[in-house]
C-alpha positions as CSV (number, residue, x, y, z in Angstrom):
1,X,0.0,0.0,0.0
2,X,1.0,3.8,-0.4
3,X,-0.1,6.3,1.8
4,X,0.1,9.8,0.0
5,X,0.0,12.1,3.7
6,X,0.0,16.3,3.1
7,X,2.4,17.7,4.0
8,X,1.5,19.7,7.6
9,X,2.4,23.0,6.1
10,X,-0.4,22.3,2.9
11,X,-2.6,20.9,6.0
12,X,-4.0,24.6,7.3
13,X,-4.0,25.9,3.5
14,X,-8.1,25.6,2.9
15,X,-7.5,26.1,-1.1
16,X,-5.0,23.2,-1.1
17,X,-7.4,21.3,1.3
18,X,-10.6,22.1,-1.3
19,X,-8.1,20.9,-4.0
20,X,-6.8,17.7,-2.0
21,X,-10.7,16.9,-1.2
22,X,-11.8,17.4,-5.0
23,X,-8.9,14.7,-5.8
24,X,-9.7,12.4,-3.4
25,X,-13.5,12.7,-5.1
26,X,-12.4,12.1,-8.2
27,X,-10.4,9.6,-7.2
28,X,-13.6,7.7,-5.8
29,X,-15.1,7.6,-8.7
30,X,-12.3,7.0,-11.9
31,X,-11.4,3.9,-13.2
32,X,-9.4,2.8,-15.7
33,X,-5.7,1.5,-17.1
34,X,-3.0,3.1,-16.2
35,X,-4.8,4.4,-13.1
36,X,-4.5,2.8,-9.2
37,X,-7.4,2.8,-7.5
38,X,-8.0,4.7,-4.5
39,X,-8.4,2.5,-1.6
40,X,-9.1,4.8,1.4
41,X,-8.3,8.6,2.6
42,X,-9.5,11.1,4.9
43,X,-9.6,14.7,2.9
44,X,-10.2,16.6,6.1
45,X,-7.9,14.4,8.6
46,X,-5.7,17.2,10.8
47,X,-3.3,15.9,8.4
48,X,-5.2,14.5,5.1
49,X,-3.9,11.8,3.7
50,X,-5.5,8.8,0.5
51,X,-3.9,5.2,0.2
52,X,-3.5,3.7,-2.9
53,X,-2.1,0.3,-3.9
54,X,1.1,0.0,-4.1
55,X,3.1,0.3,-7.6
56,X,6.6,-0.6,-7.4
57,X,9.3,0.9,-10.2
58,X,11.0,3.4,-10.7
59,X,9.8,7.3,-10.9
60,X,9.9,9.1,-14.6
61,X,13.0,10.8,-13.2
62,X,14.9,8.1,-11.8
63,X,14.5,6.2,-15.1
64,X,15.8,8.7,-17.2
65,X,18.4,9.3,-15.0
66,X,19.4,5.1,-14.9
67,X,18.7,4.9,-19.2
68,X,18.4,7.6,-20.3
69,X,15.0,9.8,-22.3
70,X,12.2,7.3,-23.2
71,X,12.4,6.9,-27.4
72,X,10.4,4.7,-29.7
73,X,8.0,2.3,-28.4
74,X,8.8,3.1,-24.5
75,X,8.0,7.0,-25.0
76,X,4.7,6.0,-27.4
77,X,3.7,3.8,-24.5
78,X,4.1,6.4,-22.0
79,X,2.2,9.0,-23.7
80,X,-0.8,6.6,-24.6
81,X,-1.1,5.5,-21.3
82,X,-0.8,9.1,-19.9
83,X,-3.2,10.0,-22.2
84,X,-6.0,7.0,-21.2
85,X,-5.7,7.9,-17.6
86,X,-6.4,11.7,-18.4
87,X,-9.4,10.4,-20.4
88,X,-10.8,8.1,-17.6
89,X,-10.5,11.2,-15.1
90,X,-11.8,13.9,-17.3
91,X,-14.8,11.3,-17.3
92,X,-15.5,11.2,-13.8
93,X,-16.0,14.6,-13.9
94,X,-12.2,15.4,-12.7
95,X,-11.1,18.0,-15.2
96,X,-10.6,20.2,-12.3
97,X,-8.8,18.1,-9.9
98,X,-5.2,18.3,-9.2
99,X,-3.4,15.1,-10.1
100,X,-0.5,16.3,-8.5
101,X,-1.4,17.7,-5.1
């Protein structure tokens, strides 16, 4: 399992908490490859936090670091699964939500 916690200084920050919360909704409700399901949270938690199954690899960083930038078919799989998670969200209504936090 991973645990995404805010960080305590975001925690009293009510636009990132409204932000955080609209994630966590969409989060509820999208679906799809490419995409790990939400599996609990607690938006307004003294300290929010969500939980997601784990996903073990490497970040986009640390890979590009390791090899090198993505070409061919590794970079054409990258961008169409990128793109089929952005489409499942925008279709649960998250085109506002902030993937990122």
């Amino acid at each position: 399992m991973a645990v995404k916690v805010v960080h305590p200084a975001q925690a009293g920050d009510e636009e990132f908490r409204a932000r955080f919360k609209r994630e966590v909704e969409v989060s509820r409700r999208v679906t799809g490859p490419c995409l790990v399901a939400l599996l609990a949270a607690d938006p307004g938690a003294a300290v929010p936090w969500l939980a997601t199954p784990y996903a073990p690899g490497l970040t986009l960083g640390a890979h590009i670091a390791a090899h090198g930038p993505l070409s061919g078919a590794r970079l054409y799989a990258l961008a169409v699964g990128t793109a089929a998670a952005l489409a499942a969200v925008h279709a649960a209504g998250g085109r506002d939500a902030d993937p990122g936090g």
